[in-house]
VOGU-3710 file (C-alpha; in Angstrom, 3 decimals, decimal comma):
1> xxxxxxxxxx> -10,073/4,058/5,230  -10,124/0,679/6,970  -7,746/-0,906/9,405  -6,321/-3,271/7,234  -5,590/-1,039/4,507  -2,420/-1,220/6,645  -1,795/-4,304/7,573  0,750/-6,865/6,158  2,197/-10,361/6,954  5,431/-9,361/8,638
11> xxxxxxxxxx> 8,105/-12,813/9,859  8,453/-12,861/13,095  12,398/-13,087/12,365  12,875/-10,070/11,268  11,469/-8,309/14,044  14,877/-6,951/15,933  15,634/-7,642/19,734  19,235/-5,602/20,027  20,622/-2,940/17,785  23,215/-3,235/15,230
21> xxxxxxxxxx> 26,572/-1,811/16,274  28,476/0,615/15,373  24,875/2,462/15,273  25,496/4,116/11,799  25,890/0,233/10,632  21,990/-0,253/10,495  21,108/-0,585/7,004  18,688/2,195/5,600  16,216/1,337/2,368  16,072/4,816/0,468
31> xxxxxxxxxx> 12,858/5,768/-1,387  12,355/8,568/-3,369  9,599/8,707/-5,438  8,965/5,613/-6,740  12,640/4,685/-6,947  13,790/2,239/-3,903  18,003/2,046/-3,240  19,596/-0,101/-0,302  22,213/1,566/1,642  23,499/1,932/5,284
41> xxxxxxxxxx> 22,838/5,227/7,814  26,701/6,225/7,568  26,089/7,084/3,515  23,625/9,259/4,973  26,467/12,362/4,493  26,071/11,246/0,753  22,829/11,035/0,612  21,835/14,410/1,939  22,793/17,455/0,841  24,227/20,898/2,065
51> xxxxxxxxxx> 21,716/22,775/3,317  19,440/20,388/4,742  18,270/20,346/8,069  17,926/17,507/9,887  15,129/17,903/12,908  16,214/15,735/15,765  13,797/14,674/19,199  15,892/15,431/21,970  14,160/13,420/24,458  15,468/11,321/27,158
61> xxxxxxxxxx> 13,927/8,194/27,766  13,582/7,397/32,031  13,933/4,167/33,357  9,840/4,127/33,828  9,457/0,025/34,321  9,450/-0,668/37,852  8,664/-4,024/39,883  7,226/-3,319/43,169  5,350/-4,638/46,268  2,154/-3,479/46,992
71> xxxxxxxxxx> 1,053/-3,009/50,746  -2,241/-2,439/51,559  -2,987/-2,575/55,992  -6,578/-4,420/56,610  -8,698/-5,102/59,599  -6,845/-8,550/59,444  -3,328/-7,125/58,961  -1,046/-6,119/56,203  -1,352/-7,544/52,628  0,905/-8,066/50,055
81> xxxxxxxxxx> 1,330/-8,843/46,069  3,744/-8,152/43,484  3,000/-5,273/40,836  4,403/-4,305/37,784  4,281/-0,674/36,761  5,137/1,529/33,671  5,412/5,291/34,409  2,954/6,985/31,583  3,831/10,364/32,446  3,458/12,905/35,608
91> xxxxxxxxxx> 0,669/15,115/36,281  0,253/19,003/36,915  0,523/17,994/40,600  3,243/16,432/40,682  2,389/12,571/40,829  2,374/9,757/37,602  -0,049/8,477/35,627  1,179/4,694/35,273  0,017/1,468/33,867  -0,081/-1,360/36,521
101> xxxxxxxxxx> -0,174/-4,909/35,996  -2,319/-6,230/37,373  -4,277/-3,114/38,213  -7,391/-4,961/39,680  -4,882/-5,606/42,866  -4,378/-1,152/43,581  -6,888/0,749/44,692  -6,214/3,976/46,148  -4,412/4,425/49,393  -2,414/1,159/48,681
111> xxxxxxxxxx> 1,560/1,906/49,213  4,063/0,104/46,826  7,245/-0,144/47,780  10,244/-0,684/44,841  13,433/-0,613/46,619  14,968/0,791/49,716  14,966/3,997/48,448  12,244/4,722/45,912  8,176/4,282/47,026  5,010/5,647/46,470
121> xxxxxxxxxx> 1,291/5,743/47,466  -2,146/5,087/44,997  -3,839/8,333/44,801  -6,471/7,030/42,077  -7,108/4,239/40,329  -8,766/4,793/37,070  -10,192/2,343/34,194  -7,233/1,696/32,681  -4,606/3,145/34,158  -3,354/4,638/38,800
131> xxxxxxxxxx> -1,950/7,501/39,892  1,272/7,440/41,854  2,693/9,897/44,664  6,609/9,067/44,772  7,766/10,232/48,416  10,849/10,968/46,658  10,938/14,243/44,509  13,865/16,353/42,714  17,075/14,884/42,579  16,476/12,315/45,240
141> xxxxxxxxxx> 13,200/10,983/43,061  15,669/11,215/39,707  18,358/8,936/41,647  16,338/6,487/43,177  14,463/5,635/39,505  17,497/5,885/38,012  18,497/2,989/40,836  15,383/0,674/40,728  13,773/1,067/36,785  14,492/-0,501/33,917
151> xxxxxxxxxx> 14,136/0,742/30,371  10,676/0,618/29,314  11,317/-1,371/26,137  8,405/-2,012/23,404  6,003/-5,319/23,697  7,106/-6,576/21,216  11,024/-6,663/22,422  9,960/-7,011/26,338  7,911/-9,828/24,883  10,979/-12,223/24,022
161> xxxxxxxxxx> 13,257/-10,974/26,861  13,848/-8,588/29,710  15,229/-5,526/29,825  19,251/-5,226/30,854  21,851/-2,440/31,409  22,616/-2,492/27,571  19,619/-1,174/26,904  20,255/1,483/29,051  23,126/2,925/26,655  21,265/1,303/22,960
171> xxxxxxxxxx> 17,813/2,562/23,811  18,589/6,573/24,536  19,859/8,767/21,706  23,515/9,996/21,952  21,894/14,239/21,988  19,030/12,884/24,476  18,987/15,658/27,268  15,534/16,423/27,979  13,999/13,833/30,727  10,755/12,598/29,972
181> xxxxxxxxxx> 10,235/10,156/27,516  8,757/6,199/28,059  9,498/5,697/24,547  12,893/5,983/22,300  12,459/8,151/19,433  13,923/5,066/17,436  15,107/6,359/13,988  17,792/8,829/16,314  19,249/5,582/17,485  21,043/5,371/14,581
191> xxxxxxxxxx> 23,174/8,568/15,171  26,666/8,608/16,838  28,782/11,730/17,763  31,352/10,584/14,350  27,915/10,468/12,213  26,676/13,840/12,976  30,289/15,578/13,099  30,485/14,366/9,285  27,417/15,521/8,053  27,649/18,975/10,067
201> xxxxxxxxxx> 30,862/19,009/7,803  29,123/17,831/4,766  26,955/21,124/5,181  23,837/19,304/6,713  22,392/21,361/9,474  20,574/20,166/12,564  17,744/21,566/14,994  16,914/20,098/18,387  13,376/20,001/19,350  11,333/18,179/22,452
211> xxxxxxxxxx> 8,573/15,699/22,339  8,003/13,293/25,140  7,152/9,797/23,781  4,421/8,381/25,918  3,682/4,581/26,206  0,487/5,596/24,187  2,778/4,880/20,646  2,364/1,455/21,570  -0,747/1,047/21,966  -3,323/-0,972/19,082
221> xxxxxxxxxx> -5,626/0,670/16,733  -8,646/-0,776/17,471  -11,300/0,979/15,358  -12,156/-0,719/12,491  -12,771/2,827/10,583  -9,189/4,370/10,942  -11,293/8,117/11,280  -12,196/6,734/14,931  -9,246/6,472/16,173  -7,716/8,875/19,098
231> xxxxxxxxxx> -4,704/9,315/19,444  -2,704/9,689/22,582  -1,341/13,506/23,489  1,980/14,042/23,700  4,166/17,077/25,618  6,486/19,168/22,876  8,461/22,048/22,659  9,873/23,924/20,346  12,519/26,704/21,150  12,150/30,070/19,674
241> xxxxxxxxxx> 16,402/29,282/17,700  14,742/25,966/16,819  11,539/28,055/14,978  14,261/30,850/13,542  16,562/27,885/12,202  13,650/25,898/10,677  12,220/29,002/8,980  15,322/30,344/7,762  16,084/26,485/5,919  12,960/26,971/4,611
251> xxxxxxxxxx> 13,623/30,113/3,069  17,017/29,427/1,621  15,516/26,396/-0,104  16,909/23,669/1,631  14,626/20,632/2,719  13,571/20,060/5,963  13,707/16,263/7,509  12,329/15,213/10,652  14,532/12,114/12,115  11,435/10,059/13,449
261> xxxxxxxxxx> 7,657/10,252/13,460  7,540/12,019/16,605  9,682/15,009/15,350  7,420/15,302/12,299  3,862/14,876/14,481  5,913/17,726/16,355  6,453/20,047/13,536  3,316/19,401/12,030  1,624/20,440/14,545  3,106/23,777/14,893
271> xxxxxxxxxx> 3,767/24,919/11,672  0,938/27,090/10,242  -0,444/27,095/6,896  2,121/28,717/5,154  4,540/26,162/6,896  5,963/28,933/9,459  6,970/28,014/12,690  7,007/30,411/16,178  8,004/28,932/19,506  5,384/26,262/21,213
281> xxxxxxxxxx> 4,896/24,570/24,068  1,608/22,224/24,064  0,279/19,208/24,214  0,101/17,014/20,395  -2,643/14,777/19,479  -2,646/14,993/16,048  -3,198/11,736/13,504  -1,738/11,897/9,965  -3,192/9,578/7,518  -3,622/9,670/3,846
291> xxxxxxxxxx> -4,966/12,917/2,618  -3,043/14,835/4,837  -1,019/17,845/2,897  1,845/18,015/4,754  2,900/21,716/5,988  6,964/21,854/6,466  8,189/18,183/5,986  9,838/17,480/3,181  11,809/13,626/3,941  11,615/11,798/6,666
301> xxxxxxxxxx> 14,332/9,459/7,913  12,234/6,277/10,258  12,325/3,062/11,386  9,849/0,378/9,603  6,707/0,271/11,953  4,158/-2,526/12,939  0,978/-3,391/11,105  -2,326/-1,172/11,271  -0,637/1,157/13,410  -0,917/4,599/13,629
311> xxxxxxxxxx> 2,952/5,517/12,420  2,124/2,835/8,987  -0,928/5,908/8,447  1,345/7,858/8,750  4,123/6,923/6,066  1,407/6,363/3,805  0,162/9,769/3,976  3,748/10,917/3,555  4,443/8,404/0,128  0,857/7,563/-0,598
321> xxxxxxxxxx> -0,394/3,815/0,329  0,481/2,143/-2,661  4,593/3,370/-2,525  4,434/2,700/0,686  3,576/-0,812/0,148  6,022/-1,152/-2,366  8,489/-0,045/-0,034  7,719/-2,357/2,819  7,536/-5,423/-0,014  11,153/-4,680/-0,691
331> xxxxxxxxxx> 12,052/-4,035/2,822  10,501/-7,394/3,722  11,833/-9,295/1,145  15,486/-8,315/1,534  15,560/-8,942/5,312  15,794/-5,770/6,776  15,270/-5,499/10,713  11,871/-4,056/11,727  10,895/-1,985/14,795  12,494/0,167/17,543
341> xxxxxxxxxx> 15,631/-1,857/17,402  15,802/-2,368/13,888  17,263/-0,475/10,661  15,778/2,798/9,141  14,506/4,122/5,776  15,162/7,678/4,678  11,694/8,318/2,941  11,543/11,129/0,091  7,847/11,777/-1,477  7,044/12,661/-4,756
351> xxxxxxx> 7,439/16,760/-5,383  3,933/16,568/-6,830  1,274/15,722/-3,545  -1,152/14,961/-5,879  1,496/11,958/-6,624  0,992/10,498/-3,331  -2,700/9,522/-3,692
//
């Protein structure tokens, strides 16, 4: 499989800078099979039915983008410049991996200071990424980011203007709880409190589960052979009630439906071959791509991605490339929104895998 067996020529106008509002007002393209339907997420009780179970990423995104000024004491005296960093995630000691623009101006030792109340030292500075030590920690370390960062929002949204305190509210999920994501799981965006009470009513059931986006989603495949790709790892967790209520859908026959890419990956990855789950805790790497037989997924409700990345691999394996094409051809040609901000598709493959070849 090559690179640009996912690519496509996308308008730049249709990529989405700010949510839709009410959030259940996003529209949402409906594929099963090889039948396409436009609709909006609040049909979704309609669309589903009793006994599904919905499998949502709990995350909560932190405000990881920070502007800071590096100090660094010479022979000479102190020296200054102005950094930009994204937290990446911390490490089993207790600092953060970050990217750090520019990086070329840390090396370790160097102190960066990013408001009265929140600093931190360079431990290491690796190829393409430092190591922070916050002299804040706990609560005190939770306050002062919460003070000083700004929501880490995608390249290509950051790219045509800055972060501000509505993204705060429109880029966190309304059942986000867990701390520890750089990255929205987008496609839950879509869900408000009124959305969910319905389809709890309709009969729909739903399942929380943990995986901590990392700023690795973004980043480019650059391998022109899609097989030599790695992917970034991820943290997950999935409870031992989230396993029993998974399993126990499974059993009574009703369809399983991760709500974003990074609840499938999540799923995936723990299910066994007979598409069992137990309780896990681990780190994720894995890369779905066409040929993949899917072990417990049966729809999947997600955003429209970006070219040749990893997550357009991935809806391909899920529909089979040439659907999915199909799919993003309508999609494209009747305007909807595209990306982290932008409106949703509810994605239902063919019963048959052999289908989605």
């Amino acid at each position: 499989m090559k690179l640009s067996d996912f690519d496509f020529d996308l308008p730049e106008a249709l990529i989405a800078t700010r949510p839709v509002r009410p959030r259940p007002a996003a529209r949402l393209l409906v594929a099963e099979g090889a039948a396409i339907a436009d609709h909006h997420v609040r049909d979704l009780p309609d669309l589903l039915r009793a006994g599904d179970r919905l499998v949502l990423n709990n995350t909560r995104v932190i405000p990881a983008r920070l502007d800071g000024v590096r100090r660094r004491d010479t022979a000479q005296g102190p020296v200054e410049a102005r950094v930009e960093v994204t937290l990446i995630a911390p490490t089993p000691a207790g600092d953060w991996r970050a990217l750090a623009r520019p990086l070329r101006k840390l090396q370790a030792g160097d102190r960066i200071a990013f408001s009265d109340r929140l600093d931190a030292v360079v431990t290491e500075r690796r190829a393409d990424e430092a190591v922070l030590r916050f002299t804040q920690t706990g609560a005190d370390f939770d306050a002062a980011l919460a003070e000083a960062g700004q929501m880490p929002l995608p390249p290509y949204i950051a790219g045509r203007r800055a972060a501000d305190d509505r993204d705060r509210d429109d880029y966190q999920t309304v059942f986000a709880t867990q701390p520890g994501a750089v990255a929205a799981p987008t496609a839950s965006l879509h869900f408000d409190d009124e959305l969910l009470a319905t389809l709890r009513a309709r009969g729909v059931t739903m399942t929380e589960v943990t995986l901590h986006v990392g700023a690795g989603t973004f980043l480019p495949v650059k391998a022109d052979d899609v097989r030599d790709h790695r992917m970034h790892a991820e943290w997950g967790q999935i409870g031992a009630r989230a396993a029993d209520q998974i399993n126990a859908t499974r059993a009574a026959g009703g369809r399983i439906i991760p709500v974003g890419t990074t609840a499938l990956r999540l799923i995936e990855s723990a299910a066994d071959e007979a598409g069992r789950l137990t309780p896990w805790t681990g780190e994720t790497d894995i890369f779905i791509t066409p040929g993949y037989r899917f072990r417990i997924t049966d729809a999947l409700m997600t955003n429209f991605h970006l070219p040749k990345s990893t997550l357009m691999m991935l809806v391909a394996a899920l529909m089979g490339p040439e659907r999915i094409r199909r799919v993003y051809d309508h999609a494209i040609a009747g305007g909807y929104r595209f990306f982290s901000y932008g409106d949703a598709s509810l994605l239902i493959p063919a019963a048959n895998p052999e289908v989605r070849a």
